[in-house]
C-alpha positions in Angstrom: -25.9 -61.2 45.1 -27.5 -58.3 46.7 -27.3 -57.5 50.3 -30.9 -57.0 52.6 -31.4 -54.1 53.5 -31.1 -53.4 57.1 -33.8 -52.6 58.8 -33.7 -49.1 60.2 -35.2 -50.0 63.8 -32.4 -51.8 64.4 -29.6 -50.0 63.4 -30.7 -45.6 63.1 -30.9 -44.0 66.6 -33.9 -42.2 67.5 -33.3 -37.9 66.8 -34.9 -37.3 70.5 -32.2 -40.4 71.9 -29.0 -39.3 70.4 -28.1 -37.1 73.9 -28.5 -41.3 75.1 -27.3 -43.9 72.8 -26.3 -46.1 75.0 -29.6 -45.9 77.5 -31.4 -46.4 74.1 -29.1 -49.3 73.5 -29.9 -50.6 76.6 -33.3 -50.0 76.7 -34.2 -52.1 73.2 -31.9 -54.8 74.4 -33.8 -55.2 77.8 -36.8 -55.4 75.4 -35.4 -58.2 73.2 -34.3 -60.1 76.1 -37.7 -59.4 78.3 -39.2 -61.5 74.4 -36.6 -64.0 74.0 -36.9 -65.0 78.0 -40.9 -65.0 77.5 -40.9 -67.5 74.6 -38.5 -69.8 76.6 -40.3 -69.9 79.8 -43.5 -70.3 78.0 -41.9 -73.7 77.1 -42.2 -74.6 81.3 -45.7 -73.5 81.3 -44.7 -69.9 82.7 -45.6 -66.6 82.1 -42.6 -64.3 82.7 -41.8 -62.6 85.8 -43.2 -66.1 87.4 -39.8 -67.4 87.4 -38.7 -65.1 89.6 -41.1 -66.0 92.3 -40.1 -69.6 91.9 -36.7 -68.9 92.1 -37.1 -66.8 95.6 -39.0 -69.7 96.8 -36.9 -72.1 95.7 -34.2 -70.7 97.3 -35.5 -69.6 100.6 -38.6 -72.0 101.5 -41.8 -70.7 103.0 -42.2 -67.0 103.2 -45.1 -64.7 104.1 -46.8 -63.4 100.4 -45.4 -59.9 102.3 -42.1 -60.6 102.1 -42.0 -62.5 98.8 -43.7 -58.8 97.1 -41.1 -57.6 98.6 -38.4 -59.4 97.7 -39.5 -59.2 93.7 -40.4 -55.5 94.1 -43.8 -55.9 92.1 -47.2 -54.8 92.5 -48.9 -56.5 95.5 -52.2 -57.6 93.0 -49.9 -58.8 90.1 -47.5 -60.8 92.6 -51.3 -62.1 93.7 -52.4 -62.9 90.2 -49.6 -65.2 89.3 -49.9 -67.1 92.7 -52.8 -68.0 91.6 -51.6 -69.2 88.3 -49.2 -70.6 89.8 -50.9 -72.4 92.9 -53.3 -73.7 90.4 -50.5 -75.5 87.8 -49.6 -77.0 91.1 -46.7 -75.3 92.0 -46.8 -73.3 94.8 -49.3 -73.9 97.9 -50.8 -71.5 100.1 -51.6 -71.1 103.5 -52.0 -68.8 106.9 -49.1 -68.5 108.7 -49.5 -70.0 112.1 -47.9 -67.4 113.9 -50.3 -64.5 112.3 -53.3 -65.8 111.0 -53.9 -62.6 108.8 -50.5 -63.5 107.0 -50.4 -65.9 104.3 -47.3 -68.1 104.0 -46.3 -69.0 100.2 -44.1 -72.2 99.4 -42.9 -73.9 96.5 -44.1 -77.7 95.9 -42.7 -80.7 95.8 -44.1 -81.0 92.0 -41.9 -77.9 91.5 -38.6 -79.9 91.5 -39.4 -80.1 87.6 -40.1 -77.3 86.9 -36.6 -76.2 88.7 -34.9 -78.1 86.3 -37.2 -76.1 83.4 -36.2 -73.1 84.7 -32.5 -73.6 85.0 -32.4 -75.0 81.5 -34.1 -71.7 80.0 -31.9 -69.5 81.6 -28.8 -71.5 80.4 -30.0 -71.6 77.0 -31.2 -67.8 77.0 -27.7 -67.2 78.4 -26.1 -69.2 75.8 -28.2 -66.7 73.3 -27.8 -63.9 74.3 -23.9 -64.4 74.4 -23.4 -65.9 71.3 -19.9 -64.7 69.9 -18.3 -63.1 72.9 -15.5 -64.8 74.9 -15.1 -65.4 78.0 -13.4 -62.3 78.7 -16.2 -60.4 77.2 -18.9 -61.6 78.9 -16.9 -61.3 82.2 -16.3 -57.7 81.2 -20.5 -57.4 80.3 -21.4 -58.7 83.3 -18.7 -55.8 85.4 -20.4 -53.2 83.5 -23.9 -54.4 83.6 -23.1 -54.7 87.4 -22.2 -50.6 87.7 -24.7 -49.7 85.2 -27.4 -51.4 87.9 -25.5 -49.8 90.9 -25.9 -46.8 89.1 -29.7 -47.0 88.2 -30.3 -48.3 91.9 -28.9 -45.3 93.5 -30.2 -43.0 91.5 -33.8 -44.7 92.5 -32.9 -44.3 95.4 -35.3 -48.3 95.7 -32.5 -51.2 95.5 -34.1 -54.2 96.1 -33.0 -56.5 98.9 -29.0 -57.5 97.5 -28.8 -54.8 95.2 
């Protein structure tokens, strides 16, 4: 039987990348990932980047739309545009702060509590995915390096977001 031939894409580095195979590495497996995490949150009815959000306001409660742009370093009108998607599936609410009327508080609703579960279950499964065949002492050891390689790229941004 004949072997398929590999596809180039996937295995021939770039001539302009080879002074960076491993930032091309990275790069293309940040894009795979970015894909494989979009088709499993479109399974909870989100688009992705919308989990973060939840996840902040799952985990802290009520915060000012401010501080939750902030918080997921994005563009104030995209961090708009999926509050709205999301207030309107039902799971976040709105409102003006009471303590600065020209704030607007954000808040995750009690028909989120699915949608938690939805969320937790994608990740595990994209986890389980994206791991498939290492040990446990190579995924410990990813997740060290992954952890300089982002201490790295945050410093030399000189723009960590808040608890990096």
């Amino acid at each position: 039987m004949k072997a398929e031939p590999v596809d180039p894409v996937c295995t021939e580095l770039p001539s302009a990348a080879r002074g960076g195979p491993v930032s091309h590495a990275v790069s293309r497996v940040a894009r795979l990932h970015r894909i494989a995490a979009g088709r499993a949150l479109r399974r909870a009815g989100l688009y992705p980047g919308q989990e973060f959000l939840m996840m902040h306001l799952w985990d802290t409660g009520a915060v000012r739309q401010s501080e939750l742009i902030k918080a997921v370093d994005l563009d104030p009108s995209t961090v708009t545009k999926m509050l709205q998607r999301l207030e309107q599936a039902g799971h976040v609410s709105r409102c003006p702060d009471p303590g600065d009327r020209r704030a607007v508080l954000v808040e995750a609703s009690a028909d989120s509590c699915a949608l938690h579960s939805d969320v937790e279950r994608a990740w595990t499964d994209l986890e389980e995915h994206t791991l498939a065949g290492l040990d446990a002492t190579e995924r410990t050891e990813l997740a060290r390096l992954l952890a300089k390689v982002e201490e790295n790229l945050c410093r030399q941004a000189g723009d960590c977001p808040e608890g990096g």
